[in-house]
C-alpha positions as CSV (number, residue, x, y, z in Angstrom):
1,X,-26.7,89.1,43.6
2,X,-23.4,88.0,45.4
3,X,-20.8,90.0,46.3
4,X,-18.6,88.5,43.6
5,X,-21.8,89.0,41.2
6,X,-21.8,92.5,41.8
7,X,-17.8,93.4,42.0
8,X,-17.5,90.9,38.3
9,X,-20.9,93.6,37.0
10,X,-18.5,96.5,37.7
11,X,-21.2,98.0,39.9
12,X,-18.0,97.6,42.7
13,X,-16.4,100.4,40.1
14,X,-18.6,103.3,41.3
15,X,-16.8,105.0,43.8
16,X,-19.0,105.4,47.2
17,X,-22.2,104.2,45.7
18,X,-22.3,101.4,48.1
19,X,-20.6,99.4,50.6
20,X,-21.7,95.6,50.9
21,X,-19.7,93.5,54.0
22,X,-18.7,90.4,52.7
23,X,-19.5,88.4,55.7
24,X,-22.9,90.7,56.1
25,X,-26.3,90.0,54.3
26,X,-26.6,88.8,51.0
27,X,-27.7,89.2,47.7
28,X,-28.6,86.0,45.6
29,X,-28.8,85.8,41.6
30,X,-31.6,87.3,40.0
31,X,-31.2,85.6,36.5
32,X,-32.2,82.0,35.7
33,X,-34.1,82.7,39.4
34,X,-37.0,85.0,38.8
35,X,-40.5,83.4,37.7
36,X,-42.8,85.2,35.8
37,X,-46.4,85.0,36.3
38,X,-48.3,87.0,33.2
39,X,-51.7,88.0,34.1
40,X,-54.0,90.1,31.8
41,X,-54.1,93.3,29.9
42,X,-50.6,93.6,29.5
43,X,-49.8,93.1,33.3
44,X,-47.1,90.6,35.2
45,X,-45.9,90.0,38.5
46,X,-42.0,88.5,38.8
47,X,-41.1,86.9,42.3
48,X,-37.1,85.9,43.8
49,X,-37.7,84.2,46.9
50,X,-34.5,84.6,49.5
51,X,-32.8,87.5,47.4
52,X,-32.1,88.9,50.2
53,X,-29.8,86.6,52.4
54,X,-29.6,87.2,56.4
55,X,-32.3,90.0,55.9
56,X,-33.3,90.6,59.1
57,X,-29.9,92.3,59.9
58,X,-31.1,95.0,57.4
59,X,-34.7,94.5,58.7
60,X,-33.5,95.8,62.2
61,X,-30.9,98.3,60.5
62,X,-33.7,100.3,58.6
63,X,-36.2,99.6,62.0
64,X,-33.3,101.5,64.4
65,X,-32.5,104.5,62.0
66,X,-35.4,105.2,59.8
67,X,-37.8,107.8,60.8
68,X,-41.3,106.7,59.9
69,X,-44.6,108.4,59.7
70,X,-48.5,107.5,59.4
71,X,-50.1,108.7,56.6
72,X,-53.8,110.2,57.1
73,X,-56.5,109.9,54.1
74,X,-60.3,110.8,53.6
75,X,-62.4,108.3,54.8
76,X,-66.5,109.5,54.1
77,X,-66.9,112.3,56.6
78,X,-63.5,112.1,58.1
79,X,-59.8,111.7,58.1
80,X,-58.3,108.3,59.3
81,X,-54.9,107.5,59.6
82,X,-53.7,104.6,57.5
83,X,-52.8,101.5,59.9
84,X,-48.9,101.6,58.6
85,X,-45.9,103.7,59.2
86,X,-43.9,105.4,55.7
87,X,-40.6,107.0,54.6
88,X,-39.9,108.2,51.4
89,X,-36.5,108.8,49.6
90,X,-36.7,111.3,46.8
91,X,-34.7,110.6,43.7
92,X,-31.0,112.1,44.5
93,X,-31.5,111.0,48.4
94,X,-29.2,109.2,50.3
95,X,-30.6,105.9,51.1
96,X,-30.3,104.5,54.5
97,X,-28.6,101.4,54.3
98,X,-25.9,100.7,51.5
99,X,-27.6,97.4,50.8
100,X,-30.3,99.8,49.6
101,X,-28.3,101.0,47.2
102,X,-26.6,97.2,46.2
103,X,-30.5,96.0,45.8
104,X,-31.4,99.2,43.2
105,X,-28.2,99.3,41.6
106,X,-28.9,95.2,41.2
107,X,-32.9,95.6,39.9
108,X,-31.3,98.7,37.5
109,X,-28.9,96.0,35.5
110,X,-31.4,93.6,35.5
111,X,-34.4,95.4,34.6
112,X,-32.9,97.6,31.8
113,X,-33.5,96.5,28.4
114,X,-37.3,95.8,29.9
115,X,-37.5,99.2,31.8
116,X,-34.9,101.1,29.8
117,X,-35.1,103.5,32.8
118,X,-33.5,103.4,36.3
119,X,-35.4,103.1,39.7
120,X,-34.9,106.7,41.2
121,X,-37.0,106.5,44.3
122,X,-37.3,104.3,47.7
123,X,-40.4,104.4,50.0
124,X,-40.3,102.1,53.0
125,X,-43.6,101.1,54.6
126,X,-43.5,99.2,58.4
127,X,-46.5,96.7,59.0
128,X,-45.7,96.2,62.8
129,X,-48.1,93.6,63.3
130,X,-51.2,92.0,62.2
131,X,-53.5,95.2,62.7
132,X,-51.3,97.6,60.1
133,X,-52.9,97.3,56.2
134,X,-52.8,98.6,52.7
135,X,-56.3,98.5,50.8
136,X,-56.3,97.6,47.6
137,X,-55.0,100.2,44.9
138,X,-52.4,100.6,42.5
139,X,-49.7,103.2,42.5
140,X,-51.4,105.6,40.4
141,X,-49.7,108.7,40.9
142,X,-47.7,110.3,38.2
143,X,-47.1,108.1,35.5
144,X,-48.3,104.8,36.7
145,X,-52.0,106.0,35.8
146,X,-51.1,106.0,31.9
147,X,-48.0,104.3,31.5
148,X,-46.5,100.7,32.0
149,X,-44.1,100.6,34.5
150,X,-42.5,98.8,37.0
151,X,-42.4,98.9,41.2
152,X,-40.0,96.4,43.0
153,X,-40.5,95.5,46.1
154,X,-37.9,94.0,48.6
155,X,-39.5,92.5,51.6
156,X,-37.8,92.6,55.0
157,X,-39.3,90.3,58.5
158,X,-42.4,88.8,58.7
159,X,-44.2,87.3,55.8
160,X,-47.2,89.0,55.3
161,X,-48.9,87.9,51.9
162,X,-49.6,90.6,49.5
163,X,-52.5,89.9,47.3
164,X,-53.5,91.3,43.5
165,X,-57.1,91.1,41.5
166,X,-58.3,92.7,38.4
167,X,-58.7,96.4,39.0
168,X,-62.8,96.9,39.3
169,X,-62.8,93.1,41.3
170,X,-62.6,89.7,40.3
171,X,-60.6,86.6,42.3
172,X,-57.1,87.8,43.5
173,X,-54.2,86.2,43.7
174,X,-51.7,85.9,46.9
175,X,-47.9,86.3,46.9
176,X,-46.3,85.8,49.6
177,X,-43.3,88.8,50.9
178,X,-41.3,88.5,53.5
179,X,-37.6,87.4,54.7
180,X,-35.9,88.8,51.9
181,X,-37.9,88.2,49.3
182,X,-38.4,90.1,45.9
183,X,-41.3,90.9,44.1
184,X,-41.8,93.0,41.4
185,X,-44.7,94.1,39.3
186,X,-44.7,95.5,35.6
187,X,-46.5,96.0,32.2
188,X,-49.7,97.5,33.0
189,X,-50.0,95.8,36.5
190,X,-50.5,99.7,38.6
191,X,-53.8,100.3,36.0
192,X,-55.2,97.1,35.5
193,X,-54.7,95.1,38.5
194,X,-54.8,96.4,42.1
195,X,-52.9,95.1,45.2
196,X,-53.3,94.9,49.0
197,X,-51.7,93.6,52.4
198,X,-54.8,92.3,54.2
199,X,-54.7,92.1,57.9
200,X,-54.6,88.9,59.9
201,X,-55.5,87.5,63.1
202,X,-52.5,85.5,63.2
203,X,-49.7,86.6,65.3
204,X,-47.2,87.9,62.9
205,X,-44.5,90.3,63.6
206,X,-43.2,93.2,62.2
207,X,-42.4,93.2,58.1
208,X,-41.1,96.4,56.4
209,X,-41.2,96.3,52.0
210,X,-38.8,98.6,50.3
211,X,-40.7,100.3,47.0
212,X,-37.8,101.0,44.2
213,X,-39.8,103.0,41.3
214,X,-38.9,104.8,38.2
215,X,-39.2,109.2,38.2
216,X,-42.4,110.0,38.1
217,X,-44.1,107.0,40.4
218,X,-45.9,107.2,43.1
Protein backbone atom coordinates (compact mmCIF):
# COMPACT_ATOMS: atom_id res chain seq x y z
CA UNK A 1 0.00 0.00 0.00
CA UNK A 2 1.28 3.49 -1.26
CA UNK A 3 1.44 6.36 0.65
CA UNK A 4 -1.44 7.89 -1.28
CA UNK A 5 -3.19 4.38 -0.69
CA UNK A 6 -2.94 4.70 2.86
CA UNK A 7 -3.62 8.71 3.40
CA UNK A 8 -7.06 8.09 0.65
CA UNK A 9 -7.95 4.69 3.48
CA UNK A 10 -7.96 7.39 6.28
CA UNK A 11 -5.43 5.20 8.12
CA UNK A 12 -3.19 8.88 7.69
CA UNK A 13 -6.31 10.18 10.10
CA UNK A 14 -5.03 8.42 13.29
CA UNK A 15 -2.99 10.80 15.07
CA UNK A 16 0.64 9.23 15.82
CA UNK A 17 -0.15 5.77 14.82
CA UNK A 18 2.51 5.95 12.23
CA UNK A 19 4.89 7.92 10.23
CA UNK A 20 5.68 6.71 6.61
CA UNK A 21 8.55 9.08 4.61
CA UNK A 22 7.29 9.62 1.35
CA UNK A 23 10.56 9.30 -0.37
CA UNK A 24 11.36 6.20 2.17
CA UNK A 25 10.34 2.48 1.64
CA UNK A 26 7.23 1.49 0.22
CA UNK A 27 4.16 -0.22 0.52
CA UNK A 28 2.54 -1.70 -2.80
CA UNK A 29 -1.26 -2.62 -3.29
CA UNK A 30 -2.50 -5.59 -1.66
CA UNK A 31 -5.87 -5.96 -3.63
CA UNK A 32 -6.12 -7.36 -7.18
CA UNK A 33 -2.17 -8.43 -6.13
CA UNK A 34 -2.44 -11.24 -3.58
CA UNK A 35 -2.72 -15.07 -5.02
CA UNK A 36 -4.37 -17.48 -3.18
CA UNK A 37 -3.15 -20.91 -3.09
CA UNK A 38 -5.98 -23.31 -1.14
CA UNK A 39 -4.64 -26.34 0.23
CA UNK A 40 -6.60 -28.96 2.30
CA UNK A 41 -8.75 -29.17 5.36
CA UNK A 42 -9.82 -25.82 5.31
CA UNK A 43 -6.19 -24.29 5.05
CA UNK A 44 -4.60 -21.50 2.48
CA UNK A 45 -1.57 -19.69 2.07
CA UNK A 46 -1.82 -15.93 0.29
CA UNK A 47 1.58 -14.47 -1.15
CA UNK A 48 2.42 -10.34 -2.32
CA UNK A 49 5.74 -10.49 -3.78
CA UNK A 50 7.62 -6.81 -3.40
CA UNK A 51 5.00 -5.40 -0.82
CA UNK A 52 7.50 -4.04 0.71
CA UNK A 53 9.36 -1.56 -1.57
CA UNK A 54 13.19 -0.57 -0.68
CA UNK A 55 12.97 -3.09 2.21
CA UNK A 56 16.26 -3.46 3.22
CA UNK A 57 16.27 0.16 4.65
CA UNK A 58 13.76 -1.39 7.21
CA UNK A 59 15.78 -4.62 7.16
CA UNK A 60 18.90 -2.71 8.62
CA UNK A 61 16.49 -0.35 10.79
CA UNK A 62 15.01 -3.31 12.79
CA UNK A 63 18.81 -5.12 12.57
CA UNK A 64 20.45 -1.77 14.41
CA UNK A 65 17.70 -1.19 17.13
CA UNK A 66 16.00 -4.47 17.90
CA UNK A 67 17.18 -6.44 20.76
CA UNK A 68 17.03 -10.08 19.91
CA UNK A 69 17.33 -13.26 21.82
CA UNK A 70 17.82 -17.24 21.24
CA UNK A 71 15.24 -19.19 22.35
CA UNK A 72 16.32 -22.66 24.15
CA UNK A 73 13.86 -25.88 23.84
CA UNK A 74 14.07 -29.61 25.04
CA UNK A 75 15.81 -31.68 22.77
CA UNK A 76 15.73 -35.73 24.22
CA UNK A 77 18.01 -35.46 27.29
CA UNK A 78 18.92 -31.81 26.93
CA UNK A 79 18.25 -28.21 26.19
CA UNK A 80 19.44 -26.80 22.83
CA UNK A 81 19.22 -23.43 21.71
CA UNK A 82 17.24 -22.85 18.61
CA UNK A 83 19.63 -21.73 15.68
CA UNK A 84 17.61 -18.13 15.35
CA UNK A 85 17.50 -14.94 17.19
CA UNK A 86 13.54 -13.55 18.50
CA UNK A 87 11.74 -10.43 19.72
CA UNK A 88 8.35 -10.25 20.63
CA UNK A 89 5.98 -7.25 20.80
CA UNK A 90 2.99 -7.73 23.09
CA UNK A 91 -0.37 -6.48 22.00
CA UNK A 92 -0.32 -2.57 23.25
CA UNK A 93 3.62 -2.41 22.53
CA UNK A 94 5.22 0.09 20.64
CA UNK A 95 6.58 -1.29 17.58
CA UNK A 96 9.98 -0.44 16.40
CA UNK A 97 9.71 0.92 13.22
CA UNK A 98 6.61 3.04 12.07
CA UNK A 99 6.50 1.01 8.91
CA UNK A 100 5.63 -1.76 11.40
CA UNK A 101 2.81 -0.11 12.22
CA UNK A 102 1.82 1.07 8.22
CA UNK A 103 2.26 -2.91 7.33
CA UNK A 104 -0.40 -4.01 10.36
CA UNK A 105 -2.55 -1.15 10.10
CA UNK A 106 -2.54 -2.20 6.09
CA UNK A 107 -3.10 -6.39 6.68
CA UNK A 108 -5.98 -5.09 9.49
CA UNK A 109 -8.09 -3.26 6.41
CA UNK A 110 -7.51 -5.87 4.26
CA UNK A 111 -7.91 -8.85 6.23
CA UNK A 112 -11.18 -7.74 8.08
CA UNK A 113 -14.32 -9.04 6.78
CA UNK A 114 -12.06 -12.55 6.52
CA UNK A 115 -10.46 -12.20 9.99
CA UNK A 116 -13.09 -9.87 11.57
CA UNK A 117 -10.28 -9.33 14.22
CA UNK A 118 -7.19 -7.13 14.19
CA UNK A 119 -3.48 -8.34 14.33
CA UNK A 120 -2.45 -7.36 17.99
CA UNK A 121 0.99 -8.84 18.20
CA UNK A 122 4.57 -8.68 16.30
CA UNK A 123 7.43 -11.20 16.79
CA UNK A 124 10.52 -10.70 14.74
CA UNK A 125 12.79 -13.68 14.05
CA UNK A 126 16.67 -13.07 12.53
CA UNK A 127 18.07 -15.96 10.32
CA UNK A 128 21.60 -14.54 10.02
CA UNK A 129 22.84 -16.97 7.62
CA UNK A 130 22.42 -20.36 6.24
CA UNK A 131 23.10 -22.23 9.60
CA UNK A 132 19.88 -20.46 11.66
CA UNK A 133 16.42 -22.77 11.22
CA UNK A 134 12.87 -23.23 12.18
CA UNK A 135 11.65 -27.07 12.27
CA UNK A 136 8.61 -27.73 11.16
CA UNK A 137 5.52 -26.72 13.40
CA UNK A 138 2.63 -24.61 13.43
CA UNK A 139 1.93 -21.84 15.74
CA UNK A 140 -0.08 -23.72 18.18
CA UNK A 141 -0.11 -21.82 21.18
CA UNK A 142 -3.34 -20.28 22.32
CA UNK A 143 -5.90 -20.27 19.94
CA UNK A 144 -4.15 -21.42 16.82
CA UNK A 145 -4.52 -25.14 18.25
CA UNK A 146 -8.52 -25.07 17.92
CA UNK A 147 -9.27 -22.23 15.87
CA UNK A 148 -8.81 -20.84 12.21
CA UNK A 149 -6.72 -18.06 12.12
CA UNK A 150 -4.38 -16.13 10.37
CA UNK A 151 -0.32 -15.24 10.82
CA UNK A 152 1.16 -12.67 8.27
CA UNK A 153 4.45 -12.59 7.67
CA UNK A 154 6.51 -9.70 6.19
CA UNK A 155 9.91 -10.77 5.00
CA UNK A 156 12.93 -8.55 5.22
CA UNK A 157 16.76 -9.48 3.34
CA UNK A 158 17.69 -12.52 2.05
CA UNK A 159 15.30 -15.00 0.52
CA UNK A 160 15.18 -17.87 2.44
CA UNK A 161 12.31 -20.25 1.25
CA UNK A 162 9.81 -21.28 3.75
CA UNK A 163 8.27 -24.57 3.12
CA UNK A 164 4.59 -26.19 4.30
CA UNK A 165 3.38 -30.11 4.25
CA UNK A 166 0.40 -31.69 5.72
CA UNK A 167 0.69 -31.73 9.43
CA UNK A 168 1.69 -35.66 10.32
CA UNK A 169 4.00 -35.56 6.70
CA UNK A 170 3.30 -35.82 3.21
CA UNK A 171 5.16 -33.59 0.13
CA UNK A 172 5.61 -29.95 1.10
CA UNK A 173 5.39 -27.11 -0.72
CA UNK A 174 8.11 -24.09 -0.92
CA UNK A 175 7.32 -20.31 -0.84
CA UNK A 176 9.74 -18.29 -1.22
CA UNK A 177 10.17 -14.92 1.54
CA UNK A 178 12.39 -12.45 1.29
CA UNK A 179 13.02 -8.73 -0.01
CA UNK A 180 9.81 -7.52 1.06
CA UNK A 181 7.69 -9.97 0.42
CA UNK A 182 4.33 -11.01 2.10
CA UNK A 183 3.06 -14.14 2.95
CA UNK A 184 0.27 -15.01 4.90
CA UNK A 185 -1.35 -18.12 6.11
CA UNK A 186 -5.06 -18.73 7.17
CA UNK A 187 -8.11 -21.08 7.56
CA UNK A 188 -6.90 -24.06 9.39
CA UNK A 189 -3.24 -23.77 8.02
CA UNK A 190 -1.48 -23.62 12.12
CA UNK A 191 -3.45 -27.32 12.75
CA UNK A 192 -3.42 -28.91 9.62
CA UNK A 193 -0.35 -28.01 7.82
CA UNK A 194 3.07 -27.36 9.35
CA UNK A 195 5.80 -24.98 8.19
CA UNK A 196 9.64 -24.71 8.33
CA UNK A 197 12.78 -22.60 7.11
CA UNK A 198 15.20 -25.37 6.21
CA UNK A 199 18.82 -24.54 6.30
CA UNK A 200 21.11 -24.26 3.24
CA UNK A 201 24.57 -24.69 2.15
CA UNK A 202 24.26 -21.81 -0.04
CA UNK A 203 25.73 -18.64 0.95
CA UNK A 204 22.79 -16.49 1.90
CA UNK A 205 22.75 -13.61 4.11
CA UNK A 206 20.83 -12.45 6.82
CA UNK A 207 16.72 -12.38 6.39
CA UNK A 208 14.50 -11.26 9.37
CA UNK A 209 10.28 -12.20 8.97
CA UNK A 210 7.99 -10.00 10.96
CA UNK A 211 4.87 -12.35 12.45
CA UNK A 212 1.58 -10.03 12.73
CA UNK A 213 -1.04 -12.35 14.66
CA UNK A 214 -4.42 -11.97 16.16
CA UNK A 215 -4.76 -11.97 20.56
CA UNK A 216 -4.34 -15.07 21.62
CA UNK A 217 -1.57 -16.53 18.95
CA UNK A 218 1.42 -17.71 19.45
Amino acid sequence: MTTKALEQSGLFDQPGLFDVAADGPQFEPLGGHVHRTELTDGAWVDVRPGWLTGSDELLHTLLAVVPRRAERRQMYDRVVAVPRLVSFYEQGAALPDPLLAAARAALDDHYRDELREPFTTAGLCCYRDGSDSVAWHGDTIGRGRTEDTMVAILSLGADRPLLLRPRGGGPSMRFAAGHGDLLVMGGSCQRTWEHCIPKTLRPTGTRVSVQFRPCGVR
